[in-house]
N, C-alpha and C positions, 0 to 999 in steps of 0.2 A: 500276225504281223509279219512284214517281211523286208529284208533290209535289200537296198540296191547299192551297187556297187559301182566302179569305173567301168568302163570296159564292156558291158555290158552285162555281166553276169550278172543272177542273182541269188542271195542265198539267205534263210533263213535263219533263224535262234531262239532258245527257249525263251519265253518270259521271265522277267527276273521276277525275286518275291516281292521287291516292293509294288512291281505294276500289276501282279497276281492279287495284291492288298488293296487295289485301285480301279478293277476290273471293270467296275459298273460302265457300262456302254460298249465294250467291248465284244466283237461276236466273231462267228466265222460262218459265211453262205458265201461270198464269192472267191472268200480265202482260205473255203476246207481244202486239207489235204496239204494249203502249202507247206509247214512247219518240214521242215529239214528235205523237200524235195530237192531243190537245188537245179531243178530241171523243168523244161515245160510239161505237163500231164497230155500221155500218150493219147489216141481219141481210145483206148480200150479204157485206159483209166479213166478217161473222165466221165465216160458211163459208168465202170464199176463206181466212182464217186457219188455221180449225179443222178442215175439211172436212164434209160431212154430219151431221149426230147419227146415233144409234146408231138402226138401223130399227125401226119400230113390232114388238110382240111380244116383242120382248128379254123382258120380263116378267120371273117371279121368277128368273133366270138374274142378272138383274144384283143382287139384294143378296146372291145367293153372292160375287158377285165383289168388293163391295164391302168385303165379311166379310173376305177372303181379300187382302184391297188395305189391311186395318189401317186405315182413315179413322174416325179419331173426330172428333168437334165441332169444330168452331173457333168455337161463342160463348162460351165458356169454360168450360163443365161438360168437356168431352171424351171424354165416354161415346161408347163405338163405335158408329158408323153404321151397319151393319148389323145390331146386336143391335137398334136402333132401329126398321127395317126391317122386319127382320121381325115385330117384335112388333105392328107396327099392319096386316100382313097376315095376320097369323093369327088376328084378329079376326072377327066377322062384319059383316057391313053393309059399303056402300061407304064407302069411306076416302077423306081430305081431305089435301090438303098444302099444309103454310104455310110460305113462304120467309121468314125472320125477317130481313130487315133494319134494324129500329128502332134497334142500335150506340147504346144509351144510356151506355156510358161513354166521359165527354169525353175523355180521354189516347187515344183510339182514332180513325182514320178508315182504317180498312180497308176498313170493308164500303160505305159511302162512295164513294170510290176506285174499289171495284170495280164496284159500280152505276153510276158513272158513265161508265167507261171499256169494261165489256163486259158489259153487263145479259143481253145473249142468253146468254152462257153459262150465267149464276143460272138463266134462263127455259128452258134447256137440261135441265140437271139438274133443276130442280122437276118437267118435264113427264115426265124419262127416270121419278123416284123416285112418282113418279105412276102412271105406266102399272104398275109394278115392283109398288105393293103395294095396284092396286086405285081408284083413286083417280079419281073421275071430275072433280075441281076443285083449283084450284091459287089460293091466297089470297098475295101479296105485301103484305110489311106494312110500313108504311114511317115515319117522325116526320112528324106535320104540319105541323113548323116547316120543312120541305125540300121545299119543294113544286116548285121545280127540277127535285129527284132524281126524285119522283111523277111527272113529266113525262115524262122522259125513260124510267124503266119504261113507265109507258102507251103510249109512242111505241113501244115495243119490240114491245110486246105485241100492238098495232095491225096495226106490220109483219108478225107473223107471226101473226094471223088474218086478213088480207087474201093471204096465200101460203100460204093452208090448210096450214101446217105441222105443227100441234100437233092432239091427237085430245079435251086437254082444255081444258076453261076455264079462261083465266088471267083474273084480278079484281086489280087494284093499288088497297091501301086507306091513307092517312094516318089514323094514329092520334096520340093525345097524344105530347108527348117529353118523359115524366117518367123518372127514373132506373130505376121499378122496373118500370115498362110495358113495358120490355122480358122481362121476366119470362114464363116460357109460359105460364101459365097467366092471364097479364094479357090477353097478346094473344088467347089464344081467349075469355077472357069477353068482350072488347072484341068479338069476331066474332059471340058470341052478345046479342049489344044491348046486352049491361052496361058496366062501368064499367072501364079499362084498369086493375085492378088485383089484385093476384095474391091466387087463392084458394086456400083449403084443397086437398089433397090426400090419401087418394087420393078421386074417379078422378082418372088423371093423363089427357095429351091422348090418348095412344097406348088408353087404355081408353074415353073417353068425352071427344070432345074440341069440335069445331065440327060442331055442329047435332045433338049426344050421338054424335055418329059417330068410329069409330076415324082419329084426326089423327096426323101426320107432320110436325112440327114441326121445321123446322133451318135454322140459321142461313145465312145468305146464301151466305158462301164454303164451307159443307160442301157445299150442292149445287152448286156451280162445281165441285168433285171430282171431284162423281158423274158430273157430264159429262164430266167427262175421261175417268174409268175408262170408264164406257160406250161411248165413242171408243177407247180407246189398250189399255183392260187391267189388271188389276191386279198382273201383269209390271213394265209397266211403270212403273206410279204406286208402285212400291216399288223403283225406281232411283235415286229421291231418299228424303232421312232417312237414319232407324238402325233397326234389327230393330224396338224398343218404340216406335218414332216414325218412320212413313212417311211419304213424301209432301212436301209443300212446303207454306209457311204463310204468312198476309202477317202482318206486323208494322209495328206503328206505331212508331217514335220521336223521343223530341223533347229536349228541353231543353237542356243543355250540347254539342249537338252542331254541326257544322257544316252538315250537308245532313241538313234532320228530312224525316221522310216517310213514304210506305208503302214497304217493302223485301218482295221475294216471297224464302223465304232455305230451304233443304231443313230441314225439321224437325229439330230437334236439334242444328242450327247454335251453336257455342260462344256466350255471352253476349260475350265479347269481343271476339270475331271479328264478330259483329250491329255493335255499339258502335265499330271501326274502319273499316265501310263507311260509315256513318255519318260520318265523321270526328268522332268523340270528341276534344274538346276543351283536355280539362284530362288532370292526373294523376286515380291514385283518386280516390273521393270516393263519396257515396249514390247507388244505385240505386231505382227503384221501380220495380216486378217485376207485372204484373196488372193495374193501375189501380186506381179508389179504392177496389176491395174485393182489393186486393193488401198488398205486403209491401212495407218498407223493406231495402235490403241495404248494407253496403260493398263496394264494388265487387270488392274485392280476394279478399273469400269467396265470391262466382260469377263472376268473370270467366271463369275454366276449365270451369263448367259449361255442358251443353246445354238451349238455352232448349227443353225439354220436360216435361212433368209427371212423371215418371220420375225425370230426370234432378237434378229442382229438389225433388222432395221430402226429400232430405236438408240441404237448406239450412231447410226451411218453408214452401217456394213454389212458385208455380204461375203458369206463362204466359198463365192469361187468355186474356183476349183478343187475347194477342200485343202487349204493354204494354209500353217501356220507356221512365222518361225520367229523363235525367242530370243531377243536379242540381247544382245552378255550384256552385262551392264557398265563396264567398261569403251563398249561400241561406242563410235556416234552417229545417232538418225540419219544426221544431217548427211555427213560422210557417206552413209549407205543408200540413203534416196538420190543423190546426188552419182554415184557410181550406176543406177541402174536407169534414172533420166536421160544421162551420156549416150546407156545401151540403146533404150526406148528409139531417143534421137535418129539413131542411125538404123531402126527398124522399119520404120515406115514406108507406105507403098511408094512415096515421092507423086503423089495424084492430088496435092490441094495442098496450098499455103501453109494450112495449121501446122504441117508434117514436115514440109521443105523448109521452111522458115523460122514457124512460132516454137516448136520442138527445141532444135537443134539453141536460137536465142532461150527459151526457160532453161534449158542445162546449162550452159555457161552462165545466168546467174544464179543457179544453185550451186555450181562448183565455185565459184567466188564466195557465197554464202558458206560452203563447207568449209574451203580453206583461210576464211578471215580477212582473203586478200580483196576487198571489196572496190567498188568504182565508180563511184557514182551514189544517185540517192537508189541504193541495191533496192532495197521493199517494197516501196513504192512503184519501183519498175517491174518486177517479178509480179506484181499483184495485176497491174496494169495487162502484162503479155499475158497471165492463167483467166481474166476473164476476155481477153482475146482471141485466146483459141478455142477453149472451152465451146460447145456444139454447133463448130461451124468447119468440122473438119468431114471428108467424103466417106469415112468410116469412123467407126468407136476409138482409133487408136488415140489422136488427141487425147478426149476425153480422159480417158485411161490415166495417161500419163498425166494432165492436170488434178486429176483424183489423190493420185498417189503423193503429187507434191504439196497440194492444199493441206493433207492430211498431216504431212510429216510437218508442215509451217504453224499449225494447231499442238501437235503432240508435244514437236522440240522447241517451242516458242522459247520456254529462258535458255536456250542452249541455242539457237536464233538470235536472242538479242547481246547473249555473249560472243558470237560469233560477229554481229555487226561492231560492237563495241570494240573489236580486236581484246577479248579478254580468253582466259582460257576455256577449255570447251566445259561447260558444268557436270557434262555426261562421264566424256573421257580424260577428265582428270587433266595429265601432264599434257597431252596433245601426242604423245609417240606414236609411232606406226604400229598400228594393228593389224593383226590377217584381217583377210575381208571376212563377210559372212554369206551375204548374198550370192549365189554364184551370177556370174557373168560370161553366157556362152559368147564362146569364138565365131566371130561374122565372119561368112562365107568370103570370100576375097577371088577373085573377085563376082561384084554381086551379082546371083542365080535366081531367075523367077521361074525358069521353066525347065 
């Protein structure tokens, strides 16, 4: 486990004994070594850790193995890594590979975490999924409000072109940290000199992606995987998980717990069992599932499920980015979907109505719906604008955001309809000011695409 910090450091702490008592799913492969480093692992160390990478020519052997190892995504789509693979080496032209670290959604610091504490192994896998499908260059892509983090890659990357390690060029570049910049198709237009913001499709990257060349886009901790499998096997990278979810995953949580953090937990791990290593705090009460393009849950209708896509699609949900955070019970939903709607609002690329318009109109009737101060027939017209925007926006972001609010108008429905009624909130009691929970990053000012 490892805790993150302000500022960017990050530093680790023992397990206590109650989450020592709760351990089941719990493991360490992309988070050995971290326990009390406090630092990023040198590239001496992370061979003494890891031992050598996988030898030059491995080639297209390793996205058999990857195929065959079940690795899908961890930035949240979770499409399989090797269908990924291979389709941008069956292309023609040389191929490009871009490690996505930008982790635009705030409830997350995973990848974070992971950059900071073992960059070489991200630098491992990009260079293995590189040679793998062709690829003479390797783009890390990082927010440029973390210029810490920038650092510390570049230092990586430094050490291991000064120890002729790698056969390709690694580049570490800060781009904007808007919400939807993380988006792949933001990040290769930002590669091709444009603007960090998500284009049409198709082509997608894998067809025509950074400099019109077949791209290999994946998030940070899916190629820390790949080095593993490349090292270890894909034997053994399916000794952790479930048959539809192999492998080990980091997970972020936060809010009503006692030790929030990053947890590395085998795939498929019960949401319960996530939520008492953690030391979960309270009784039941709301879960948020995903982050702000996630779901609202009561705790008590997935605690028993496995935080996997498989697993959470019968409830309506989906683990993201490996998102949970527990909300005090004292909170209100309302209050808190309604503070990151606001955020949502003003994230958008401004390239189609749903984002200019339908956005910015559902958050001020959910902040009417949060504050009681209501205007109108409120319900009726908030229902009206969410199947209005809902898949008619030029990217996923709408959508998102109408997810997020469907979900919280299902979860906090009698705290919804006490809020319409002007009666007290049923959740949070008196109605007093609460600290938030959710965090809510500072918009750039003024706004940067490029």
């Amino acid at each position: 486990m490892t805790m993150s910090r302000p500022g960017g450091s990050t530093a680790t702490r023992p397990l206590s004994q109650g989450q020592r008592a709760v351990r089941l799913g719990l493991t360490t492969r992309l988070t050995a070594g971290w326990q009390g480093a406090g630092q990023p692992a040198t590239l001496r160390e992370h061979l003494d850790r890891y031992g050598p990478p996988a030898g030059h020519g491995a080639g297209r052997g390793l996205i058999d193995a990857v195929t065959r190892a079940g690795l899908t995504g961890r930035g949240g789509a979770g499409f399989p890594t090797g269908i990924k693979m291979r389709s941008v080496a069956a292309r023609r032209g040389r191929a490009v590979v871009v490690a996505n670290g930008m982790e635009s959604e705030p409830a997350s610091e995973k990848d974070k975490a992971l950059l900071a504490c073992a960059p070489h192994l991200v630098l491992d896998g990009a260079v293995a999924a590189a040679e793998a499908v062709g690829a003479g260059a390797v783009h890390v892509c990082l927010p440029r409000s973390r210029e810490w983090l920038i650092s510390i890659v570049g230092n990586a990357a430094a050490e291991r072109r000064a120890a002729g390690l790698d056969l390709v060029r690694i580049e570490v570049h800060g781009l904007p940290h808007r919400y939807v910049s993380s988006e792949e198709t933001a990040v290769v237009q930002w590669l091709n000199g444009g603007e960090a913001r998500p284009a049409a499709v198709p082509p997608r990257p894998y067809e025509k992606g950074v400099g019109g060349r077949p791209t290999l886009l994946d998030n940070v901790e899916t190629l820390a995987h790949v080095a593993l499998i490349a090292r270890f096997g894909e034997a053994w990278f399916r000794q952790a998980g479930l048959a539809g979810a192999t492998g080990t995953m980091l997970t972020t949580v936060s809010g009503a717990v006692d030790d929030p953090g990053v947890y590395e937990i085998e795939a498929g791990t019960l949401i319960g069992d996530v939520l008492a290593m953690s030391g979960a705090r309270e009784g039941p009460g709301p879960l948020l599932i995903g982050g702000y393009f996630g779901t609202w849950h009561d705790v008590r209708d997935v605690a028993g499920l496995p935080l996997a896509s498989g697993g959470l699609r019968e409830a309506g949900a989906s683990p993201g980015a490996g998102v949970l955070v527990a909300l005090p019970s004292d909170a209100c939903g309302l209050i808190e979907t309604a503070r990151v709607l606001a955020w949502l609002a003003g994230q958008g690329a401004g390239q189609c109505g749903p984002c200019m318009f339908g956005l910015p109109a559902i958050a001020d009737d959910f902040a009417q719906l949060a504050s009681g101060r209501i205007q109108g027939q409120l319900p009726d017209r908030l229902e009206r604008r969410l199947g209005m925007v809902l898949g008619r926006g030029a990217c996923r972001h709408p959508d998102g955001a109408v997810r997020l609010a469907r979900s919280a108008l299902t979860t906090f429905a009698a705290d919804a309809a006490a809020h319409v009624s002007r009666r007290v909130c049923l959740t949070s009691g008196s109605g007093r000011a609460r600290q938030a929970v959710l965090p809510i990053p500072r918009t750039a000012q003024p706004e940067v695409w490029r």
